[in-house]
C-alpha positions in Angstrom: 98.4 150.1 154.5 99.7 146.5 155.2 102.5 146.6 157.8 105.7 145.2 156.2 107.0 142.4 158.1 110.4 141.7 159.3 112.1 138.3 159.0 115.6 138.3 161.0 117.3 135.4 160.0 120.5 133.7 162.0 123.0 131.6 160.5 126.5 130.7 160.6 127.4 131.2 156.7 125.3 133.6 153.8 126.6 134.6 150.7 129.0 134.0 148.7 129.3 130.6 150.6 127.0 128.6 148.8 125.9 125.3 149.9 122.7 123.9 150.9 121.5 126.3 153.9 123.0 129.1 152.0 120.6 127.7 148.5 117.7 127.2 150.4 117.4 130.7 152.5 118.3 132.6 149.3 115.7 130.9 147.5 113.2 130.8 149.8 113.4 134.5 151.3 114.5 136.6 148.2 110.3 135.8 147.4 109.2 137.5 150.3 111.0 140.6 150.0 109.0 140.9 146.5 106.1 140.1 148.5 106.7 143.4 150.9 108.6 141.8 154.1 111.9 142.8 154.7 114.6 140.1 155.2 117.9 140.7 157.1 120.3 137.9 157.3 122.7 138.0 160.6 125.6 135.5 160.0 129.4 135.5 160.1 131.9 137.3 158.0 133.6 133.6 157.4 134.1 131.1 154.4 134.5 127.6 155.2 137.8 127.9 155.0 138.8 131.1 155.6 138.0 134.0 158.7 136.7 137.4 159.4 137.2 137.8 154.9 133.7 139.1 154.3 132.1 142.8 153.8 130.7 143.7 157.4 127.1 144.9 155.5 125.8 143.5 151.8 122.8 143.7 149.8 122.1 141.1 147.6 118.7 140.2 145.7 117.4 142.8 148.0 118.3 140.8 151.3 120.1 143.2 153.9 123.3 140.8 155.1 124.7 141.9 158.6 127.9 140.3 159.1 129.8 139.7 162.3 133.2 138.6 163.3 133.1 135.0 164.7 134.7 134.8 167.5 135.1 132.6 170.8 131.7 132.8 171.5 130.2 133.4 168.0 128.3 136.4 167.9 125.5 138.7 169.3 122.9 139.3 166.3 121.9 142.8 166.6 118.3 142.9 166.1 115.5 145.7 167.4 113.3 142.4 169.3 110.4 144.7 169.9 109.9 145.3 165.5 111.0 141.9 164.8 108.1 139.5 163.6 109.8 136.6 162.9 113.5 135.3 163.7 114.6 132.2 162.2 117.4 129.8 163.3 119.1 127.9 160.4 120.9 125.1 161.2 121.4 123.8 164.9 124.1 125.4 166.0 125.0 125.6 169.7 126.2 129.2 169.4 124.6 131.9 168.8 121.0 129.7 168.9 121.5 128.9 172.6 121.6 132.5 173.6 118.6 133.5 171.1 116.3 130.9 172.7 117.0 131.3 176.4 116.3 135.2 175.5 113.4 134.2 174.4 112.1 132.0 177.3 113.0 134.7 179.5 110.7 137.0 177.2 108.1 134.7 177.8 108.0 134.5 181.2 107.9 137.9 181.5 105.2 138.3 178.9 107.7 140.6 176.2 108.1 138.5 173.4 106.5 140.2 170.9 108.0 137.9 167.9 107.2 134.6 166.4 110.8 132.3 166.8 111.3 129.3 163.8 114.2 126.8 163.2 114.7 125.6 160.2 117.4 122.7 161.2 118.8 121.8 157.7 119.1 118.3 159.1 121.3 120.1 161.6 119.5 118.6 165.0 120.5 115.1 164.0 123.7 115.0 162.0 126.4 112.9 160.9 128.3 112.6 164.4 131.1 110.6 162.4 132.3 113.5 161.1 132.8 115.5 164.3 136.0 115.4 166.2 135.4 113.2 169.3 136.0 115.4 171.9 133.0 118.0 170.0 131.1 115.2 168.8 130.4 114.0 172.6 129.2 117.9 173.9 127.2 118.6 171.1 125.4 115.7 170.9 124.5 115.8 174.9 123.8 119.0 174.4 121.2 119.2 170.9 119.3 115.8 172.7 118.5 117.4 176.4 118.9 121.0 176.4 118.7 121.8 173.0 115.3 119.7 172.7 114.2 121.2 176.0 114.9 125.1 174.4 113.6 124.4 171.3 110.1 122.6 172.8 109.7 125.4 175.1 111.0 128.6 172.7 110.1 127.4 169.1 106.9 128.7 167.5 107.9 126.3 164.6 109.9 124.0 163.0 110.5 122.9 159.3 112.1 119.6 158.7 113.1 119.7 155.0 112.5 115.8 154.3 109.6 113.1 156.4 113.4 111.8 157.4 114.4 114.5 159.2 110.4 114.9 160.9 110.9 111.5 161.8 114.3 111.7 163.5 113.6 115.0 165.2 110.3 113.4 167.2 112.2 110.5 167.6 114.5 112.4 169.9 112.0 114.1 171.2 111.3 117.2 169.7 107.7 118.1 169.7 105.8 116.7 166.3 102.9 119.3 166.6 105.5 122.0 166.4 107.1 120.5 163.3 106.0 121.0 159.4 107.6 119.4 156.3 108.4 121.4 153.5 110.7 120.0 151.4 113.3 121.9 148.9 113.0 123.1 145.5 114.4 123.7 142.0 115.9 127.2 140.8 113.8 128.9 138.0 116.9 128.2 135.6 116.3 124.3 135.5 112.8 125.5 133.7 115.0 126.6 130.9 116.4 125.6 127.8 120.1 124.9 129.1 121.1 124.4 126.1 120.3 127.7 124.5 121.2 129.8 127.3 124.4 128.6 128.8 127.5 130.6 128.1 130.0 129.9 125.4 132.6 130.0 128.4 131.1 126.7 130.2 129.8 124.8 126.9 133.6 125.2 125.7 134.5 123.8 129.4 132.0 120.7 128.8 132.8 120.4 125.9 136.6 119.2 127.3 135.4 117.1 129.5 134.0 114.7 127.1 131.7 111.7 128.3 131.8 112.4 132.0 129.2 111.4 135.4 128.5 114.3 137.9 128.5 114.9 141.9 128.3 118.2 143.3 128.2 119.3 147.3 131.1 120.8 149.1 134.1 119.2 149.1 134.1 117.9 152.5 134.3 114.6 154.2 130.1 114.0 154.0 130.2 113.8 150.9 132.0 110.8 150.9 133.6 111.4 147.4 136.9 108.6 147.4 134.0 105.8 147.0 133.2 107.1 144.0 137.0 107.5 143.1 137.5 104.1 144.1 134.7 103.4 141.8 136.1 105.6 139.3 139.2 103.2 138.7 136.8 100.3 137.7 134.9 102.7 134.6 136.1 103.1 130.8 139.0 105.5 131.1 137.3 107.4 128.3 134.2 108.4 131.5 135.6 111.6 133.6 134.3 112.5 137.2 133.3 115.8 138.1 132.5 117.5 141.5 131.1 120.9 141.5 131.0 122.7 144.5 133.4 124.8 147.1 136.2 123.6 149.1 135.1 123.5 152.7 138.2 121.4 153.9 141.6 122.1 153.2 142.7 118.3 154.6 140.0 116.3 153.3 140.7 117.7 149.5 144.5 117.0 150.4 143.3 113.5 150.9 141.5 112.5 147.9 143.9 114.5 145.7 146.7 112.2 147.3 143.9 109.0 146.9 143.6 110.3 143.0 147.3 109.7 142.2 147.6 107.0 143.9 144.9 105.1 141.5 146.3 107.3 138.8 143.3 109.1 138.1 144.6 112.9 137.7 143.3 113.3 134.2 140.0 111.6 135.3 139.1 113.6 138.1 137.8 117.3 137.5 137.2 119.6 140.6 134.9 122.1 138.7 134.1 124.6 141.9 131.2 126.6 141.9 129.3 126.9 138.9 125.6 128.5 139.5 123.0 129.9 137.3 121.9 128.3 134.3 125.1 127.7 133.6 125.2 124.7 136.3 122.2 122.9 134.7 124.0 123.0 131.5 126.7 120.8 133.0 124.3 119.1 134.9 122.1 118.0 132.3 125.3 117.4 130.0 126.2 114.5 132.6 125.8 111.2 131.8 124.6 110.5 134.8 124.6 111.5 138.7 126.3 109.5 141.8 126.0 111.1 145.5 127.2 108.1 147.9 127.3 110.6 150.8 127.7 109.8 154.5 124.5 111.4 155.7 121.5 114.0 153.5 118.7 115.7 155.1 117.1 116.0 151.8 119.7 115.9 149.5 118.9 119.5 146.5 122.1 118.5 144.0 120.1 115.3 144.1 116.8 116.8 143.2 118.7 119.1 140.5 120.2 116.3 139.1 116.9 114.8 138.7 115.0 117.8 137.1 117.5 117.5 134.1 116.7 114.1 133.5 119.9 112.1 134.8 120.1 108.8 136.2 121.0 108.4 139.8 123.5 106.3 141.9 122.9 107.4 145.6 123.9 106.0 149.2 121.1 104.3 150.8 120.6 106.6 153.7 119.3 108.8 155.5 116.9 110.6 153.3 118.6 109.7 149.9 116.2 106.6 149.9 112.9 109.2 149.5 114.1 110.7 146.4 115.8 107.4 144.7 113.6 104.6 144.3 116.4 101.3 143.8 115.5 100.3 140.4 112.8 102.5 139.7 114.3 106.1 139.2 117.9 105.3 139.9 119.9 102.9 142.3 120.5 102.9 146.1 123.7 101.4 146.9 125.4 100.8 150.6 127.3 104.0 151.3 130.7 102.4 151.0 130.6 99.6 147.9 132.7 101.3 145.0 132.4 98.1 143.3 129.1 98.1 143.4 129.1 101.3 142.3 131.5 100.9 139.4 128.8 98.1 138.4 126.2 99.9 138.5 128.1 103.0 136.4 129.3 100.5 133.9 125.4 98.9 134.0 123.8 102.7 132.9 126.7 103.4 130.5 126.4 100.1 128.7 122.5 100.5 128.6 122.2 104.1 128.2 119.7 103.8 125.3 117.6 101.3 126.6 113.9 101.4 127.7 114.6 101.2 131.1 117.4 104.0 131.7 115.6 106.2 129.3 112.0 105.6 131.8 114.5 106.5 134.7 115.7 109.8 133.3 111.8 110.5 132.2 110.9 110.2 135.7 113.4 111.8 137.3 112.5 114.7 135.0 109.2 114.9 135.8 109.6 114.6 139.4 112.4 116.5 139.3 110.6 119.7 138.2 107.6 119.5 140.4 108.3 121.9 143.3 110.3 124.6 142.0 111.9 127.0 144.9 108.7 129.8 144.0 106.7 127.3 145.5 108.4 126.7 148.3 108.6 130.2 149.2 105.0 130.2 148.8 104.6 127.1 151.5 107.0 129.4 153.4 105.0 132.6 153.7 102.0 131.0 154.5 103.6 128.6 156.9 105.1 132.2 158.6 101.9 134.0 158.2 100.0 131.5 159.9 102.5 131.1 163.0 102.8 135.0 163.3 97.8 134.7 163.4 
């Protein structure tokens, strides 16, 4: 009989918060519990904006969630080490991933570790410091770039980079590149269908209100970088609404651009959709006109790609790894991370040629591209990736 093998993940947020890391390890490890392994998530029992508000244990898609109160010094994962096979590190935090690695260099040394430890950074190594309050921004970033790299080169079977970006920065700072392994992200099984069909009468009715409208979706939060596109917004046919789908993961920074909103007198104009998921998300998705993500800083960037498999056109910020998915141009535009007017131009350019031969090639390559690594086959690259490591 084939043993089943046990995957303990750590990260700070699971379900219900639903973001990228959240997407990605849903997608990716629901798979292998259909495939035999079992899969037990150890993360907080936070939001993003709220503390200690989640069940302590949940099962969902047949992923056993152990939650934890988060507190000074995170939280201890309670895992049985000697019947783990695998424990995975999402994301880079500092806490509890410091504690999990040095654990497992002591194992080492005294020949007990019996598991195979990944990390799976999210672009998490070699983030956005401009968003990080100074006085964590200067710790953390001593600390990811000499100790962190030193734990993770000496206590990491593994390492996924989600994007040739992220690779590249991570060996760049000195991460070990034979250790590290590109698999980018995927599509959920629902951008396959027809939308159209499927959605519910709720969210059609929904769209339906918003008339003629372009599309950005990511947590609200200051990455994201959303009053360029409000500035941007001001310059547009009043007729064109903008809507951002996705949770509130700051309080102050959706304060802001709601203040920044009537200030331009945009309040009619501006729709903060929240989280839509399922098939009913690629309905408004492919009901868009077309997509703009001018954020700060993207690992990989998946509302990008799922804005892509529905065929939209795409205005993105010309950094990080939003240059590897839009082509200036070709499939969309890359635009410096900051220019609303050039942003408003290029809107105005794709509205006013929406028909034509070239915006038309655009969303026929964005489809196609779009719809070529669905999150099934990620898993796949996963489990083989894992089974290899754990040989």
């Amino acid at each position: 009989m084939t043993k089943r093998l046990n995957i303990h993940t750590i990260v700070k947020f699971f379900y219900p918060v639903a973001a990228g890391i959240e997407t990605n390890m849903m997608e990716t490890y629901s798979p292998q519990v259909k495939n035999g392994w079992n899969v037990y998530v150890h993360t907080s029992a936070d939001t993003h904006i709220e503390k200690n508000v989640l069940v302590d244990k949940e099962t969902v898609r047949d992923i056993k969630i152990q939650r934890y109160p988060f507190g000074r010094f995170s939280y201890w994962p309670r895992i049985n080490w000697n019947t783990a096979d695998i424990v995975a590190l999402h994301n880079f935090d500092v806490l509890p991933h410091v504690f999990v690695m040095l654990m497992t260099g002591i194992k080492k040394i005294l020949g007990t570790k019996k598991y195979v430890l990944v990390l799976t950074p999210h672009g998490g190594y070699n983030p956005e410091w401009r968003v990080f309050n100074p006085i964590v921004s200067l710790p953390k970033r001593l600390y990811h770039y000499t100790i962190g790299t030193l734990l993770v080169n000496w206590t990491v079977d593994g390492v996924r980079a989600v994007s040739e970006w992220e690779k590249r920065e991570m060996i760049k700072k000195g991460i070990s590149a034979n250790k590290i392994i590109t698999i980018a992200n995927g599509v959920e099984d629902d951008a396959y269908e027809p939308v159209e069909k499927l959605a519910s009468a709720e969210i059609k009715k929904i769209v339906a209100g918003w008339g003629d409208y372009i599309i950005n979706m990511g947590r609200v939060y200051p990455i994201k970088n959303y009053e360029t596109v409000i500035h941007a917004l001001a310059r547009v046919p009043k007729s064109v609404k903008y809507v951002i789908v996705g949770p509130i993961s700051s309080t102050s920074y959706k304060e802001k651009l709601d203040k920044l909103i009537k200030e331009l007198d945009l309040t009619d104009r501006v729709v903060f959709a929240g989280v839509i998921r399922g098939i009913d998300k690629y309905y408004v998705v492919k009901k868009a006109k077309l997509m703009v993500h001018m954020a700060l800083w993207e690992s990989f960037c998946n509302v990008v790609h799922e804005g892509m498999s529905q065929g939209l056109p795409i205005i993105a910020a010309n950094n990080t790894a939003l240059p590897l998915l839009v082509k200036d141009d070709v499939n969309g535009y890359c635009i410096e991370t900051k220019d609303d007017r050039e942003v408003a131009r290029k809107i105005n350019y794709i509205l006013q040629n929406y028909d034509s031969e070239k915006i038309q090639n655009m969303k026929k390559l964005n489809q196609e591209y779009g719809l070529e690594e669905s999150w099934k086959s990620v898993s796949t690259k996963m489990k083989n990736w894992y089974k290899s490591l754990i040989k």
